[in-house]
C-alpha positions in Angstrom: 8.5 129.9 45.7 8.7 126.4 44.4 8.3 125.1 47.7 4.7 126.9 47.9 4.1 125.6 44.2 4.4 122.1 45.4 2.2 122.4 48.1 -0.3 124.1 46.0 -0.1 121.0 44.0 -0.4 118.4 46.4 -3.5 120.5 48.1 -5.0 120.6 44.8 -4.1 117.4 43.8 -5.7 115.5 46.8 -8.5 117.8 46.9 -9.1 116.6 42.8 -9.0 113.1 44.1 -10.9 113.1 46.9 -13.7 114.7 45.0 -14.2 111.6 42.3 -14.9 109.3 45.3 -18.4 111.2 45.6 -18.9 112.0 42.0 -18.2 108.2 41.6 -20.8 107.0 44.3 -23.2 109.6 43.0 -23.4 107.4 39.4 -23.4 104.4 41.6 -26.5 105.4 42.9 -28.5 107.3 41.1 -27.7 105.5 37.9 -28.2 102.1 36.7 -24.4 101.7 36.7 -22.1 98.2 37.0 -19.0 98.5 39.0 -17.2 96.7 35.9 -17.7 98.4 33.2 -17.4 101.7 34.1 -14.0 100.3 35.2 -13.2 99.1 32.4 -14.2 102.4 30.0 -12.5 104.4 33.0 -9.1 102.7 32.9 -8.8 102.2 29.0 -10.1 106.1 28.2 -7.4 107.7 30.8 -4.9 105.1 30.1 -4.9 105.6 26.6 -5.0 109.4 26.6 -2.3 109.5 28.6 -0.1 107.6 26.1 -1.0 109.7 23.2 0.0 112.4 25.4 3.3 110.5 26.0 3.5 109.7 22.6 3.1 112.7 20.8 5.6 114.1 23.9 8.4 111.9 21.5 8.4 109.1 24.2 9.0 105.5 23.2 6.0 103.7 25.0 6.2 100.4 23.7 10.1 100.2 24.8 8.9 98.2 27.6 7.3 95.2 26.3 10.5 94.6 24.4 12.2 93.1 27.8 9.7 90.2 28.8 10.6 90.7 32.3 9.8 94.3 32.8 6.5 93.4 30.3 5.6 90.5 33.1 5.8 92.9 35.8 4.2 95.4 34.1 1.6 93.4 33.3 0.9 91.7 37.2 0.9 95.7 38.6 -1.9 96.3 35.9 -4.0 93.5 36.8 -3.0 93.3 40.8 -2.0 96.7 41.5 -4.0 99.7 39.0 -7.7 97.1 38.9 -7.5 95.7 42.4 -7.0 99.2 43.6 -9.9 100.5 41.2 -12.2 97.6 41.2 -11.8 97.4 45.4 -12.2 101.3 46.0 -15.6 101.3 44.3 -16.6 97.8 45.5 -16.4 100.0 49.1 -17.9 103.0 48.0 -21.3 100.7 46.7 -20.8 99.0 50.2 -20.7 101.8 52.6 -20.0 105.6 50.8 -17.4 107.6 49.2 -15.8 109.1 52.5 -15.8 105.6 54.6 -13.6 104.4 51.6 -11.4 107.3 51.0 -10.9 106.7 54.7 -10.0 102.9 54.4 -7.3 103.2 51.6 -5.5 104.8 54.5 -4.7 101.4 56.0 -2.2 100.6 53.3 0.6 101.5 55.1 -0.3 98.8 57.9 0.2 96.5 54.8 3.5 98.3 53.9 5.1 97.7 57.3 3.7 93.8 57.6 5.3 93.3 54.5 8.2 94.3 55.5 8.4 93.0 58.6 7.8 89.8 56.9 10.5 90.2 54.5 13.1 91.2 57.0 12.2 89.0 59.1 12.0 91.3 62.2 9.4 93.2 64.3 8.9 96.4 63.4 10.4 99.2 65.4 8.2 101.1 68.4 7.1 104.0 66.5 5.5 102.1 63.3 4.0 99.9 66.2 2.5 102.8 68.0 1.6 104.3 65.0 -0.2 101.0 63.8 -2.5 101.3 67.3 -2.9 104.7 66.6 -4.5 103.8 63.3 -6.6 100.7 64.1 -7.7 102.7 67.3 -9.1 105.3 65.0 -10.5 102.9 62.3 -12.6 101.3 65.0 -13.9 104.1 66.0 -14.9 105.3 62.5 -17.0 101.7 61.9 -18.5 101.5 65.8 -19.2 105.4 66.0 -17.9 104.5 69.7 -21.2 101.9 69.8 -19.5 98.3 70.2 -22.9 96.9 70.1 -23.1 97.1 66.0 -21.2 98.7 63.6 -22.2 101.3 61.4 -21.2 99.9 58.1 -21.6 96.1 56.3 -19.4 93.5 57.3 -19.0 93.7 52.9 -17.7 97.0 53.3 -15.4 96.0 56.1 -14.0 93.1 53.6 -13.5 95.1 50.7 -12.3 98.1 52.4 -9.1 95.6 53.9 -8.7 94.2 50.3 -8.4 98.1 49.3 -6.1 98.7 51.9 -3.9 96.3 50.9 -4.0 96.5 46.9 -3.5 99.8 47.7 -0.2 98.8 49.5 0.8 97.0 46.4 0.2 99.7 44.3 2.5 101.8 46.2 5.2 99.2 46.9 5.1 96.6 43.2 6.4 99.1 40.8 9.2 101.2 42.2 11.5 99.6 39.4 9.5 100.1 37.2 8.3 103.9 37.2 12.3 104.5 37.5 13.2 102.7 34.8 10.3 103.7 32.3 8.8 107.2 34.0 5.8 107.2 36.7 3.4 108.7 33.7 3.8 105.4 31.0 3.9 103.1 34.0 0.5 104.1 35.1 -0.9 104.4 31.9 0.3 101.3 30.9 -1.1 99.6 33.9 -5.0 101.6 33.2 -4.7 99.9 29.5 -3.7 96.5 31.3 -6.2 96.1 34.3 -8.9 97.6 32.0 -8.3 95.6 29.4 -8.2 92.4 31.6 -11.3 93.4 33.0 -13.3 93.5 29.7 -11.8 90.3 28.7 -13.4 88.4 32.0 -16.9 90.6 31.6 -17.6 91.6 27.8 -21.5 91.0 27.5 -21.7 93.7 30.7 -19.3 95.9 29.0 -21.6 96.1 26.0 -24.7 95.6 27.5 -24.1 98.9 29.9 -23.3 100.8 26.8 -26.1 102.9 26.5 -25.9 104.0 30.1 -22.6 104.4 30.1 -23.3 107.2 26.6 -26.3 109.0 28.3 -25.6 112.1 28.4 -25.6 112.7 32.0 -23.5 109.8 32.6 -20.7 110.5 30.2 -20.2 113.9 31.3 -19.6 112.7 34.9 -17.7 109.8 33.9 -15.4 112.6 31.6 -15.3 114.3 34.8 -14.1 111.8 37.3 -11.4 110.5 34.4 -10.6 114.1 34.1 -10.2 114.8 38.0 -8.4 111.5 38.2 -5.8 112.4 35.7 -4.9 116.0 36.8 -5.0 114.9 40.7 -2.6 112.2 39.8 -0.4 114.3 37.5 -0.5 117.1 40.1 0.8 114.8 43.2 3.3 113.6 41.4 4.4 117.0 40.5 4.7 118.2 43.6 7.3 115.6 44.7 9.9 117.7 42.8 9.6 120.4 45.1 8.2 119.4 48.7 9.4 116.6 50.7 7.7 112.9 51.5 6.7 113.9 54.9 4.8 117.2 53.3 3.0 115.5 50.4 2.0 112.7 53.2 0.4 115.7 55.2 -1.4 117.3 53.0 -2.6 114.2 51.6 -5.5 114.1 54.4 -7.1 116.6 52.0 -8.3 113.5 50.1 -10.7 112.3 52.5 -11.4 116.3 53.7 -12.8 116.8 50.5 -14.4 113.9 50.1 -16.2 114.4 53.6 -16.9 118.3 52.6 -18.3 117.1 49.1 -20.4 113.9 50.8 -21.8 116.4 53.1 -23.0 118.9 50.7 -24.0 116.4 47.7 -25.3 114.1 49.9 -25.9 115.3 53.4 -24.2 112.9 54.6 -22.4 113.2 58.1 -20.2 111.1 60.0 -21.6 110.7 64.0 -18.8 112.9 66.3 -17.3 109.2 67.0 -16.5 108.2 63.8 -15.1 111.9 62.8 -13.0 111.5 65.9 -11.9 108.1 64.5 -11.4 109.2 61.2 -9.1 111.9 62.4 -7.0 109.7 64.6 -6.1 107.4 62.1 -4.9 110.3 59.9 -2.8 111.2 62.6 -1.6 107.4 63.1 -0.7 108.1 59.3 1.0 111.0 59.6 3.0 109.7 62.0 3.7 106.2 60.4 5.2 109.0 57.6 7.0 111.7 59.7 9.0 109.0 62.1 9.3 106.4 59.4 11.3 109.5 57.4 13.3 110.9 60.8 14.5 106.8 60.8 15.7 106.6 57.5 17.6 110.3 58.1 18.9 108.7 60.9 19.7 105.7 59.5 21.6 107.7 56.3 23.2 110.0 58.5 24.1 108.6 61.2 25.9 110.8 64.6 29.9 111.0 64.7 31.2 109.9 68.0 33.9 111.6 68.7 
């Protein structure tokens, strides 16, 4: 039972996320809206929510700037990790659409193993270089549409869907020590109030001057959706790693960019050519298996045979 609780979580989860990425390039578009401050009223709104919630919950939330280092890299995961990720997803989105960068975030875990493999020093092992081929091999199919002649988004998008990639895979890797030492919830939060707060401090006449967009009617009930979406798809994948494994939640993940295709295509009527849906379902698979092997290795690795 709980195992089929946690992946009704994850499913849900991903499909919650996946759908903002639409929602988000819909206000992009058909509003007069500035990548910046809706950033910025995104990331303090949910971030602060989410410490009342805390807060009222009897958690101590400002334990952590008491310890300047933990405070530091708190405060270098907000700006680096929670904005780039935020500021470079919808940078993509305005560059290409909502399903091409869903699709890109998914090269973070190139970043992940070239990180590693920089730190240690040592070439990665066979099956995280297969599954790297795997992954580029799909990626350029999704921007060529199998056409090498020209590709079938921006060079911009290309540039910021990389720079998602990897804040993304800084985001996943930067605050390990810190969401076990002061929870995954006040981490995150923490880090929304941070990179938003950064981010108004560098733009504060656009802040104020997209004000009254930002309180039409229209676009604040879209914008309460998407921080609404955000926060329950977050909550819900995290919940679900109590009760399914990391292979699991990294499979049913790929309902992110599902929905997000499913959503584009309705919305939007958008569709990707038969190349680029090939593409885009290869380098899921070049994910998946990046996730399954990677987790057999470290089973291995932990558990190593008895020779008799």
């Amino acid at each position: 039972m709980n195992r089929l609780k946690g992946i009704g979580m994850i499913v849900s989860g991903a499909a919650l996320w996946g759908a903002t990425g639409p929602m988000m390039e819909w206000l992009l578009a058909e509003k007069p809206i500035e990548v910046a401050p809706f950033i910025v009223v995104r990331l303090l709104v949910a971030g602060v929510a989410l410490l009342f919630m805390l807060n009222r919950q009897g958690k101590r939330v400002t334990l952590v700037w008491r310890q300047k280092a933990w405070a530091r890299q708190l405060v270098i995961f907000g700006i680096i990790g929670m904005l780039g990720v935020q500021f470079t997803f919808l940078k993509t989105i305005e560059a290409s659409n909502a399903v091409i960068a869903t699709l890109l975030q998914f090269l973070a875990p190139i970043f992940v193993i070239l990180f590693v493999t920089y730190s240690q020093r040592r070439w990665p092992p066979v099956y995280q270089m297969l599954g790297i081929f795997v992954t580029l091999g799909g990626l350029v199919l999704l921007l060529t549409n199998g056409s090498f002649s020209a590709l079938q988004v921006t060079n911009g998008a290309i540039a910021w869907g990389v720079t998602l990639g990897f804040t993304f895979a800084f985001y996943t890797l930067y605050p390990a020590r810190l969401m076990h030492e002061y929870g995954v919830i006040q981490t995150v939060a923490w880090a929304m109030v941070i990179g938003g707060s950064a981010l108004f401090m560098f733009q504060p006449a656009a802040v104020f001057r997209m004000l009254p967009e930002l309180l039409d009617p229209t676009v604040a009930v879209m914008l309460l959706l998407i921080i609404v979406f955000a926060t329950a798809g977050f909550i819900l994948l995290l919940g679900s790693t109590r009760f399914i494994s990391p292979v699991e939640t990294s499979i049913l993940s790929s309902f992110e960019p599902l929905t997000a295709m499913i959503v584009s295509m309705f919305w939007f009527g958008q569709m990707l050519g038969k190349w680029q849906l090939g593409g885009a379902l290869v380098m899921l698979v070049g994910v998946v298996w990046l996730s399954v092997a990677g987790s057999k290795a470290a089973e291995v690795e932990a558990d190593p045979p008895k020779v008799a």
